[in-house]
Structures are given as C-alpha cells and as structure tokens.
C-alpha positions, -999 to +999 in steps of 0.1 A: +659-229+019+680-252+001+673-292-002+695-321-012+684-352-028+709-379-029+701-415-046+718-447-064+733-461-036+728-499-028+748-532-026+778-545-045+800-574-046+837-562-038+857-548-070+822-535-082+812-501-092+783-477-082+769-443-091+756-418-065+740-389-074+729-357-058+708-326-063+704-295-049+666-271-053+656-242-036+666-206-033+703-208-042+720-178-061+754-196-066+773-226-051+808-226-044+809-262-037+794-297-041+807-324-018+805-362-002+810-378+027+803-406+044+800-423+075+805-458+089+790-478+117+807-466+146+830-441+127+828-401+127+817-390+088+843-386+066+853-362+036+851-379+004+858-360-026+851-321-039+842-302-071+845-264-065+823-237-088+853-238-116+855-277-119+884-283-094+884-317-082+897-330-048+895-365-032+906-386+004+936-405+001+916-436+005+895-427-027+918-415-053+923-436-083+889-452-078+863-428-072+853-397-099+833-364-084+822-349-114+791-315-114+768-305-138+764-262-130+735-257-149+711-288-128+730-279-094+737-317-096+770-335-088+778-375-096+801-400-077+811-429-102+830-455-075+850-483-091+865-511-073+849-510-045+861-523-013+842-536+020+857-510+037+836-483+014+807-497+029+790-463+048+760-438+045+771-415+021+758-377+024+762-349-001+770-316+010+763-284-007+778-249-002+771-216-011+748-185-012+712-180-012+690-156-032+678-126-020+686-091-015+713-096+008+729-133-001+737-156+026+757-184+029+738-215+032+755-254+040+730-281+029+734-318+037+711-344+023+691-373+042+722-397+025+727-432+007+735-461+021+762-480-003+773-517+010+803-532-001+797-571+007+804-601-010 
C-alpha cells in the first residue's frame, strides 16, 4: 500500500505565502506523478498544479504566476510554495500520487492523502 502525508497548511493574511508539503511511503516501485488539489466549501475539488517523473511542471489557470510544484525523486516528496495568496485559495488541499507498486507484477496505484486545510483571511 501506498500512504500520503500532507502538512504546512494553516492561515494567512491575503498577499501572504505558504508551503505545503507532501510525502509518499509504502510499496511504490516508481511514480509517474505527484499532484494537488483542492477543494472548497461547497465546491467539487479542483486540479492544482503537476510534476511528472522527468520534472515537467503544469498548473490551473487560477494558480500560475503564484504557486511553484516542485519534487524531490529520491524522498517521493513534492512541495507547493504559494505566494500571494488570495481568499479565494482558501480550501482543503489534497496531494495525489500516481504510479506503480512493487512486486512481481507492478500495479498502478492512485494515493490521496487525508489533506491540509490552508485559509486565506484577513
């Protein structure tokens, strides 16, 4: 089994800056991909930003320019730096974690962690 551990969320002022990070443990031969998302009161959870297995970085619309997904292979851990940060930020945010387990036959496995709460609020 795989298990994701995600901390340093808490409360900012609006314009502040955070850093969550997440790790993944367990039987995991490779990942392909480290993930966030979040989700709002009353909203459906929404993609946040991506780092595939070569580095490749991808973010929402509503993140680029102020949010940084960043991995570190060796740890299976991946960091979200988020820079002026708006109320509208404010969400659980959960890390996701994709890839293949060990074994004689490697499956694909798709982790999610418990998740952070980060509240934007003056």
């Amino acid at each position: 089994q795989v298990q994701v551990v995600e901390s340093g969320g808490g409360l900012v002022q609006p314009g502040g800056s955070l850093s969550l990070s997440c790790e993944a443990s367990g039987t995991i031969y490779t990942i392909n991909a480290m993930g966030w998302y979040r989700q709002a009161p009353g909203k459906e959870r929404e993609w946040v930003a991506r780092v595939n297995s070569g580095g490749g970085t991808d973010y929402a619309d509503s993140v680029k320019g102020r949010f940084t997904i960043s991995r570190l292979n060796a740890m299976n851990l991946v960091y979200l730096q988020m820079n002026n940060l708006k109320p509208q930020d404010t969400a659980v945010y959960y890390c996701n974690v994709v890839g293949y387990n060990t074994g004689s036959y490697p499956r694909p496995f798709d982790s999610w962690g418990q998740g952070t709460q980060v509240t934007v609020s003056s």
